[in-house]
N, C-alpha and C positions, 0 to 999 in steps of 0.2 A: 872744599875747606877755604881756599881762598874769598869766594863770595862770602862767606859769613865771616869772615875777619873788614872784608872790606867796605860792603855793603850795609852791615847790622854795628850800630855800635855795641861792642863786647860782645860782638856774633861767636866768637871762641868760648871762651866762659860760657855762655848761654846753651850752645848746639854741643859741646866737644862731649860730653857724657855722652852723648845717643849713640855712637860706633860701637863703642866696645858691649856697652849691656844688649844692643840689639842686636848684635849680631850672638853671641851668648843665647840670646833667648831666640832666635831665630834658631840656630840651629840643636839646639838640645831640644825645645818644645813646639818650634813647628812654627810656619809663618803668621799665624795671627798672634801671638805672643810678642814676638819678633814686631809686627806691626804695634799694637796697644805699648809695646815699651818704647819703641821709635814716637811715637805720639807722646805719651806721658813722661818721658824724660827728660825734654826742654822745661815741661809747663812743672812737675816739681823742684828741678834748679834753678828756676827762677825762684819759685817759691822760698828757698831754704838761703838763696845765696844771691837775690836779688838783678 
């Protein structure tokens, strides 16, 4: 967490979704779930909230 605060400007805002729903879908549906919502959950919050 710290690298994406420090390194990414608004690395938080950006990355901070992908914990909770990936791991959510990681363990209810399995790791590739788990993986595709770790991938798609930066690139739609950027999308929605810039």
């Amino acid at each position: 967490p710290q690298l994406c605060h420090a390194l990414i400007p608004k690395g938080g805002l950006i990355f901070l979704p992908i914990y909770f729903f990936t791991l959510i879908g990681a363990y209810k549906y399995g790791a590739k779930v788990g993986l595709l919502t770790a991938l798609l959950s930066p690139i739609i919050n950027s999308a929605f909230f810039g």
